[in-house]
C-alpha angles and dihedrals in degrees: 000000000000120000121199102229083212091068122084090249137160115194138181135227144164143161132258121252089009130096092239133122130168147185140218119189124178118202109192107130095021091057106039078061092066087040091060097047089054139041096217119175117244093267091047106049088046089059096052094045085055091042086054092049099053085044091051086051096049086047091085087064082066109098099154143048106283144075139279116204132195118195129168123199112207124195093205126066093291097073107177142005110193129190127175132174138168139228084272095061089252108157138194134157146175144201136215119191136145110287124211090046126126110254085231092063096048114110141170110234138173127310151087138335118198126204120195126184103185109168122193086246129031129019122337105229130210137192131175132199139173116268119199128198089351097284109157089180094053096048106044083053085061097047101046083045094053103023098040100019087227123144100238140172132180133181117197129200134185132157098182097269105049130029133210140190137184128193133187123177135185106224118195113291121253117199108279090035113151087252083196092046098101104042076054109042097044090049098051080049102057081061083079114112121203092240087064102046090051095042110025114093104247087258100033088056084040094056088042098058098030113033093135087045130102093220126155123208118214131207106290115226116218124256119214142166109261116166108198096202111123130168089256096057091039084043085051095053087047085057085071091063102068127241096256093058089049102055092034072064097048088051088052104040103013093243143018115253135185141168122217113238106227101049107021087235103155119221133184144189129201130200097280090044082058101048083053086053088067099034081153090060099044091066116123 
C-alpha cells in the first residue's frame, strides 16, 4: 500500500519470521493546528511536534475507547510539553514555557515524562520516566525498556511545519524467530535522516531502509486535531469553583469567561448558565 507522506497517517509494518513490529506516523495538517492556535517559539514548537509524533506512534496500543497522554515536566523555562490522542487517532497538545523570554535562551532540560493510559472502562494506568535534555526519543526508549521489558527505538522529526515519527519494538519471540533481526533491523533504522522520514512516501522509506527485507505494510488509519473541550466539560471544571465565587465573578465582570487551552475556544457563562451549574442548590 502506498501512503502519501502529505496525508496525517499512521501505518503499520512488520517482517516476516522476526518478533518485530513498527510504526510511521506523519503529522502535517494535524500539527500546523496546534501551530495556529499558538504562537510557539522555534525550540518549542519542535518539541511538541516531536511530542505528537511519539504520541501518534503510541496511539496503535490503543485498542479501546480512552486516551493516552504524554506530558513532560521540565525544571528549566520551558515547563511542560503535553500530547494526547485517542483510540481514533484524534491529537492536541500544548506548551508552557516562560514568556517574555528570548527564543535563543529557551532550552529543553531534565525531568519527567508521564505516560497515562485512561480508557473510558477499566483502570486508568500510569507510568513515569526520566527524561534528559528533553529528548522524547531517548526516554520512551527507557521506559518501554524498564517498565515493559520490550526492546524499543524511535526516531523523531520535525522542521516546524510538518512532524514524524518512527517506531521499532522487539515483541516476545515465538520459535523460528530471525534471533539477529533486531540488532539488524534497528541498525539498518538509525540510517534514517530526518529529511527522509518528513518528506519519503511510507513504502518508498521502507524500501529504502529494507530492500533486502521481507516487511509487510499494513493499511495505514488517518491522524487528525480533535480538541475534546465542550460547555458542558468546561461547565463541569467551573463546578469546582463554587457557586459563590462564580457569581461573585458574574457581579464584577457580567459574566464568567474562560478559553480552553488547548484550542483557544472561548466559552462564557452568565448569571443564569451558572444557576444551571448547582441545579442541586436551586431547589426550593
Amino acid at each position: 500500500m502506498t501512503a502519501n507522506n502529505s496525508a496525517d497517517t499512521l501505518q503499520r509494518f512488520s517482517f516476516d519470521n522476526t518478533n518485530i513490529r513498527g510504526e510511521v506516523a506523519h503529522l502535517n495538517a494535524s500539527y500546523r493546528e496546534v501551530l495556529n492556535r499558538h504562537q510557539y517559539p522555534g525550540i518549542v514548537a519542535k518539541g511538541v511536534g516531536e511530542l505528537m509524533a511519539a504520541t501518534a506512534l503510541l496511539s496503535a496500543n490503543l485498542k479501546f475507547a480512552g486516551r493516552l497522554t504524554l506530558q513532560i515536566r521540565l525544571t528549566g523555562n520551558v515547563s511542560l510539553l503535553q500530547a494526547e490522542t485517542n483510540e481514533k487517532g484524534q491529537l492536541r497538545a500544548i506548551a508552557r514555557y516562560e514568556e517574555g523570554t528570548d527564543a535563543s535562551e529557551l532550552t529543553l532540560t531534565d525531568g519527567q515524562m508521564i505516560i497515562t493510559i485512561e480508557p473510558d472502562v477499566g483502570q486508568r494506568y500510569q507510568g513515569i520516566t526520566l527524561i534528559k535534555g528533553g529528548n522524547v526519543a531517548g526516554a520512551l526508549e527507557d521506559y518501554f525498556e524498564q517498565s515493559e521489558q520490550l526492546g524499543s527505538r524511535f526516531w523523531l522529526a520535525c522542521d516546524g511545519n510538518n512532524a514524524a515519527g518512527f517506531m521499532l519494538q522487539q515483541m516476545p519471540s515465538s520459535e523460528g524467530d530471525d534471533p539477529d533481526a533486531w540488532d539488524r533491523l534497528s541498525h539498518l533504522a538509525s540510517t534514517l535522516k530526518d529529511e527522509e522520514l518528513l518528506t519519503l512516501n511510507n513504502d518508498v522509506l521502507l524500501h529504502r531502509l529494507y530492500h533486502e527485507e521481507d516487511a509487510r505494510i499494513y493499511p495505514g488509519s488517518e491522524l487528525s486535531f480533535f480538541c475534546t473541550c465542550s460547555k458542558d466539560r468546561i461547565g463541569s471544571a467551573l463546578h469546582q469553583l463554587g457557586k459563590p465565587e462564580l457569581l461573585q465573578i458574574v457581579e464584577e465582570q457580567g459574566k464568567v469567561s474562560i478559553n480552553c487551552d488547548f484550542c483557544q475556544q472561548a466559552y462564557s457563562f452568565d448569571r443564569a448558565q451558572i444557576e444551571e451549574l448547582f441545579p442541586e442548590q436551586n431547589i426550593q
